[in-house]
C-alpha positions as CSV (number, residue, x, y, z in Angstrom):
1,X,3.9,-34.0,-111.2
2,X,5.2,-30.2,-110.6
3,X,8.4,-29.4,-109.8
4,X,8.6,-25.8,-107.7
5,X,12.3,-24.6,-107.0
6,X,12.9,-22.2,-103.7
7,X,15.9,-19.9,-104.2
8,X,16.9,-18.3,-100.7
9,X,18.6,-15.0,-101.8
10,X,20.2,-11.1,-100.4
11,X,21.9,-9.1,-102.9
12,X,22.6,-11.4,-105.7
13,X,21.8,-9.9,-109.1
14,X,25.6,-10.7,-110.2
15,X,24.7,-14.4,-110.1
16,X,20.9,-15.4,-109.7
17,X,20.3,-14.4,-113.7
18,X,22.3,-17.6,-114.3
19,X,20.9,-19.9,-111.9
20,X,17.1,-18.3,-113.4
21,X,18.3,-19.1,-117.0
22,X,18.9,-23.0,-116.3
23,X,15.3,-23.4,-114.3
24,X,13.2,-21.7,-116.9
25,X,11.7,-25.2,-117.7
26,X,10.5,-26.0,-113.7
27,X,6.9,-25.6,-113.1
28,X,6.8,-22.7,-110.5
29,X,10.1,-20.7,-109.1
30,X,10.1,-19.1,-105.5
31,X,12.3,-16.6,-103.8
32,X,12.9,-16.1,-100.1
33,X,15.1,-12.4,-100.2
34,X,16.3,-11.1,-97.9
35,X,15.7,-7.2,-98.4
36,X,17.9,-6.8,-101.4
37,X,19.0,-3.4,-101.7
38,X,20.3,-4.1,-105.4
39,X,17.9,-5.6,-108.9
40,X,17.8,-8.7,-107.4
41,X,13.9,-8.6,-106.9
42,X,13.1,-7.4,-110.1
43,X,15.4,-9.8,-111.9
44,X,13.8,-12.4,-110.6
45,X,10.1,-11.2,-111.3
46,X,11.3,-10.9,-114.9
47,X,11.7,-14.8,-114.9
48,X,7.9,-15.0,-113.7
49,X,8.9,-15.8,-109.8
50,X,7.1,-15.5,-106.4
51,X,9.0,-13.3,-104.5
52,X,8.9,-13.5,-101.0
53,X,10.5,-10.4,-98.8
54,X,11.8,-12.0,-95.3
55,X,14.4,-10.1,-93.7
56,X,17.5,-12.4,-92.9
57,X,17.8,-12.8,-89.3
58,X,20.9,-15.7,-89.8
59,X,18.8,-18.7,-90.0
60,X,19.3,-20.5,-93.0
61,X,16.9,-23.1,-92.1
62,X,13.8,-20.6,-91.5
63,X,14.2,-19.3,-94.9
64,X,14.3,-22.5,-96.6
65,X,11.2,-23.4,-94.5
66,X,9.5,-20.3,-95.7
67,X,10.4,-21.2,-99.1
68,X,8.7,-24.3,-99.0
69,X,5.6,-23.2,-97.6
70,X,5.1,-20.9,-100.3
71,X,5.4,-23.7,-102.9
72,X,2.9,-25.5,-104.8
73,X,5.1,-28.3,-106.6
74,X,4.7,-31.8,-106.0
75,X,8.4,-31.8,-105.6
76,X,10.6,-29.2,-104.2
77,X,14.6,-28.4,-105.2
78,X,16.1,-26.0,-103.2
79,X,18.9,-23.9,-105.0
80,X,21.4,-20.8,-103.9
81,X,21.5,-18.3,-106.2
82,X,25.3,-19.2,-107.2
83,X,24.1,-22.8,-108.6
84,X,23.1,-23.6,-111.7
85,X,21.0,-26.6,-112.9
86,X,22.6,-29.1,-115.6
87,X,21.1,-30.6,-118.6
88,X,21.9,-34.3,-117.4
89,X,20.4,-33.0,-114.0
90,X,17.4,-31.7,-115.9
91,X,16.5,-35.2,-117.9
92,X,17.3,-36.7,-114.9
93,X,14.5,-35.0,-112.9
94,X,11.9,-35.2,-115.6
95,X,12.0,-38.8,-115.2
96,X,11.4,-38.7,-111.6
97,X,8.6,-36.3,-112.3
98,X,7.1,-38.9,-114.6
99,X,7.4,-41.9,-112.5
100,X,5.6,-42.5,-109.4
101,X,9.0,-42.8,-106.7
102,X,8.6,-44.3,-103.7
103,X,11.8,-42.0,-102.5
104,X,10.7,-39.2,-100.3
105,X,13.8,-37.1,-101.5
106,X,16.9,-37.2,-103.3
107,X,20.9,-36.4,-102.9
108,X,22.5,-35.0,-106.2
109,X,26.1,-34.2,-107.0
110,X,27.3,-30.3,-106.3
111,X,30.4,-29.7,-108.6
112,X,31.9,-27.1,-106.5
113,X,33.9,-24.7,-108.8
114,X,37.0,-23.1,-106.9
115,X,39.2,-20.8,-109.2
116,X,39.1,-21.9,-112.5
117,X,38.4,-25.5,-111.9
118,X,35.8,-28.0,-110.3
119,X,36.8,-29.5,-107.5
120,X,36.0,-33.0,-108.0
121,X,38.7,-34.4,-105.4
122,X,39.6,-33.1,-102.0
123,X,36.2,-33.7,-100.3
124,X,33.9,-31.0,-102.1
125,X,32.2,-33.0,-104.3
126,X,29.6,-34.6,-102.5
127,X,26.1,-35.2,-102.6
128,X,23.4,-32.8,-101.6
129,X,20.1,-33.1,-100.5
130,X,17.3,-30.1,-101.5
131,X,15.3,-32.0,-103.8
132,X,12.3,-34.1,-101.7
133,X,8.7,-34.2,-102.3
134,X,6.2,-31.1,-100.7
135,X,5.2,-31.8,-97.1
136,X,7.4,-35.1,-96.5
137,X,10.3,-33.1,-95.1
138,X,11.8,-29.9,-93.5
139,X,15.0,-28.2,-92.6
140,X,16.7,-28.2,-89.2
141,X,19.2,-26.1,-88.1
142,X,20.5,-22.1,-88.5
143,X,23.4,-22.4,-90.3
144,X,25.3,-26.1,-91.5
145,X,20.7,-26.6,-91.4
146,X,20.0,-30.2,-92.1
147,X,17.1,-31.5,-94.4
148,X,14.8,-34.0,-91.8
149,X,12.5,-36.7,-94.2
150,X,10.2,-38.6,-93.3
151,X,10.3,-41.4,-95.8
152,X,13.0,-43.1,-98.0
153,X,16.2,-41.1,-99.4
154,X,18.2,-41.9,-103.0
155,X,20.4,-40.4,-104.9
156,X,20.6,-38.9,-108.7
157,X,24.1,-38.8,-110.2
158,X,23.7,-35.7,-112.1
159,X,25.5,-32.2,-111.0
160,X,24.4,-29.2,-110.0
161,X,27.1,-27.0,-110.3
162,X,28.1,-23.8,-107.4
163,X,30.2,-21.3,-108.1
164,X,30.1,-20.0,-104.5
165,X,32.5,-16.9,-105.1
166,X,34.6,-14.9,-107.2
167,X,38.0,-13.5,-105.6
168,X,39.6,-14.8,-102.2
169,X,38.5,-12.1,-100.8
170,X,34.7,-12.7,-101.1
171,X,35.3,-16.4,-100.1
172,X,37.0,-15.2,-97.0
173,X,34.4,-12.3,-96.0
174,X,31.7,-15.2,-96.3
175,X,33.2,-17.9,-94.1
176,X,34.0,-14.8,-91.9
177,X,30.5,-14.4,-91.6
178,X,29.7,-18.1,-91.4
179,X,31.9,-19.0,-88.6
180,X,30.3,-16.0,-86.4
181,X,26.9,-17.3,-86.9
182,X,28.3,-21.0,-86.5
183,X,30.2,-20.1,-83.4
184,X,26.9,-18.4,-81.9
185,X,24.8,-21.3,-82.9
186,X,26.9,-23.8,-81.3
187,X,26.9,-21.3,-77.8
188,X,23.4,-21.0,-77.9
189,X,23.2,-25.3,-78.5
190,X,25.6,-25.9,-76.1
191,X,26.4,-23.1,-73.6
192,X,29.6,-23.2,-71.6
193,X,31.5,-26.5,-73.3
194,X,34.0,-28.9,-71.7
195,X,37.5,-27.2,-72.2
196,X,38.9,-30.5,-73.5
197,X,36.6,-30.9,-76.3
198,X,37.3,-27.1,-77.4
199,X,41.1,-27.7,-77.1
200,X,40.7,-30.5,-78.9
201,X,38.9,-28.6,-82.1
202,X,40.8,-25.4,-82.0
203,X,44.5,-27.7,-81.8
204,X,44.1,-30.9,-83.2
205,X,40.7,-31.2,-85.3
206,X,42.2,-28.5,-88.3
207,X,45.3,-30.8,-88.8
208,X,43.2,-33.9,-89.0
209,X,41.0,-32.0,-91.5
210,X,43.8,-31.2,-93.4
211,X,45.1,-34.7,-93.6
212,X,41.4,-35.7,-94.6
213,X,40.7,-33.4,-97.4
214,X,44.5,-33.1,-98.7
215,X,45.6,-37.0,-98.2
216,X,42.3,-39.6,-97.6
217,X,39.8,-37.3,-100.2
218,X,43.2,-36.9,-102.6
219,X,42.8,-33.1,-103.1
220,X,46.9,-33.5,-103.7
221,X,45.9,-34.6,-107.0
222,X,44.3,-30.6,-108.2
223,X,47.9,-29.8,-107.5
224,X,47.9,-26.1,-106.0
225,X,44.1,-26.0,-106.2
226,X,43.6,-28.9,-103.8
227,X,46.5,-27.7,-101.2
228,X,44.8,-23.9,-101.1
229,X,41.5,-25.6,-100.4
230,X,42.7,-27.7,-98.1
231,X,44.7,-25.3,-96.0
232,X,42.1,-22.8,-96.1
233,X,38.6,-25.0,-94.7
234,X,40.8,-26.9,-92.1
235,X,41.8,-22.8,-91.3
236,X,37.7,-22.5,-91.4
237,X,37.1,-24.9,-88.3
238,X,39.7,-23.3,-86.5
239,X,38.2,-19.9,-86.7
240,X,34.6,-21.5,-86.0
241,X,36.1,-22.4,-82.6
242,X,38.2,-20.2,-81.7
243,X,35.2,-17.6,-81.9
244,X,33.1,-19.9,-79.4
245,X,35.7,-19.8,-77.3
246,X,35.6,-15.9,-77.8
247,X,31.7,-16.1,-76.8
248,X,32.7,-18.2,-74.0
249,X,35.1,-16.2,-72.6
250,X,33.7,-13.0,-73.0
251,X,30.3,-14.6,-71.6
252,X,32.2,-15.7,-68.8
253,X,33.9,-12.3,-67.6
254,X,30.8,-10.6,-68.2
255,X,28.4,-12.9,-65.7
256,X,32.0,-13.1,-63.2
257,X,31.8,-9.3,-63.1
258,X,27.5,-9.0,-62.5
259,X,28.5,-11.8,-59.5
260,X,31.2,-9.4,-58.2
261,X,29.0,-6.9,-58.3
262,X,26.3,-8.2,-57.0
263,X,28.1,-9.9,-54.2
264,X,30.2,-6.4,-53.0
265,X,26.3,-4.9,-52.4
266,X,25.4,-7.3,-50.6
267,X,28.3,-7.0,-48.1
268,X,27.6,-3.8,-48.0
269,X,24.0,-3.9,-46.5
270,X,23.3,-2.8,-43.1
């Protein structure tokens, strides 16, 4: 069997030559970018890969499912262009590709690297599913998008290892961007939501996520590492929320004022 792997990329050449260097063994590489403006294109051509030029409109999900309509590969491993394939992950998936599965896709580890170490306690080392076989699932979802299979699910314990950012200020400009096009997703999901249930995740859902990653995922054992992360993501739902209720409020004024509006010319008819 054949092994494609879809890259979804926008401006990466600082990173992707990496990620390209540990899949030079896979049978067929495929990029979604998103207009780079930088050598990210013609890095990746110089590892022999489709490129595919989609401008990003903020769904995550679309691009991976361009991605693997493009592909050719029995089975399909979807990468960022911060992660890089392991050896153990690489023997590992040769023997899937030689043996007929029954498994319809696969979770593997993601060893998340977060200033100078992996984070292997604190919640962040956790399995993730992109690797499934060609036409037996699809991705759901614009942002947090969700891989849908139709068939049975395993897992490999091997790593594929992420090395998401560089400086606290990158990480924060990304989840900046993240929670914007989280917080419009969940609006355009859910419109106007119950004001308990938003109370609820903008006062009391950060601190139990704290107490999650920190205490019951025992990120106190990374020492500074693990309270940083901690802090920060349980600081990440917060700001998810509190820009729905942003959208909300804003939304709100601006129908309340067409009403008014609308109402006042009415009266004033003959």
């Amino acid at each position: 069997m054949k092994l494609s792997v879809v890259i979804i990329a926008k401006n990466e050449e600082g990173k992707i030559r990496n990620c390209l260097e540990s899949i030079k063994w896979v049978d067929e590489i495929v990029v979604v970018d998103g207009c780079s403006t930088d050598r990210t294109v013609e890095i990746c051509k110089e590892y022999g890969a489709k490129v595919i030029i989609h401008k990003f409109e903020g769904d995550f999900g679309m691009e991976r499912n361009i991605g693997n309509d493009n592909s050719t590969g029995d089975w399909i491993l979807q990468l960022d262009a911060d992660e890089v394939v392991t050896e153990g992950f690489k023997k590992r998936m040769y023997e899937i590709l030689k043996n007929n599965t029954s498994y319809a896709a696969y979770g593997f580890r993601r060893k998340n690297y977060f200033f100078g170490r992996f984070m292997k306690h604190g919640g962040w080392y956790h399995y993730s599913y992109h690797l499934f076989k060609k036409g037996k699932a699809h991705y759901d979802g614009k942002v947090h998008h969700k891989l849908v299979v139709s068939g049975k699910t395993g897992h490999i314990n091997a790593d594929v290892e992420h090395f998401p950012f560089q400086s606290f200020a990158q990480l924060m400009d990304r989840q900046n961007r993240y929670t914007s096009l989280e917080a419009k997703e969940l609006y355009d999901l859910n419109g106007m939501m119950d004001p308990k249930e938003v109370g609820y995740n903008v006062k009391v859902k950060p601190f139990k996520l704290f107490r999650k990653f920190y205490i019951k995922k025992r990120g106190f054992l990374l020492g500074i590492h693990g309270l940083i992360f901690s802090m920060f993501f349980s600081w990440v739902h917060f700001l998810k929320w509190a820009k729905y209720w942003e959208i909300v409020h804003t939304d709100y004024k601006i129908n309340y004022g067409l009403r008014m509006r609308h109402n006042t010319f009415k009266l004033r008819e003959p």
